[in-house]
C-alpha positions, 0 to 999 in steps of 0.5 A: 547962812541958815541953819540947815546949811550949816549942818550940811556943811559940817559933815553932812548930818542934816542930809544923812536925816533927810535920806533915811527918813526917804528911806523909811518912806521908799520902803514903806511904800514898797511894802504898801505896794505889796500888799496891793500886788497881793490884794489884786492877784486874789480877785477872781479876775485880777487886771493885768494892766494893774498888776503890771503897774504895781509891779513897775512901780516896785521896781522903781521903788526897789532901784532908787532904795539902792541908790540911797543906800548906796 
């Protein structure tokens, strides 16, 4: 048995690293995302297939961050 999976099974520890650090990760693209959302509605012309996209994507980054954090 490796390591790794040694840890996952006394108590889950190994996994509960990795799912923050995915957290962490979700997040800070969720905010990178943000700020793209806010750089595009500031163009005098912003591209509303591109504001829909970010958008999207927010939301799909906002529903798997409540996934993890349960």
């Amino acid at each position: 048995m490796s390591e790794t999976d040694r840890w996952e099974n006394e108590g889950g520890r190994v996994l509960h690293v990795k799912t923050e650090a995915r957290l962490k990760a979700l997040v800070r693209r969720h905010f990178s995302l943000d700020r793209a959302l806010d750089d595009e509605l500031a163009r005098p012309n912003p591209c509303s297939i591109e504001l829909q996209r970010l958008r999207r994507e927010k939301l799909f980054l906002k529903d798997e961050m409540t996934q993890i954090s349960g």
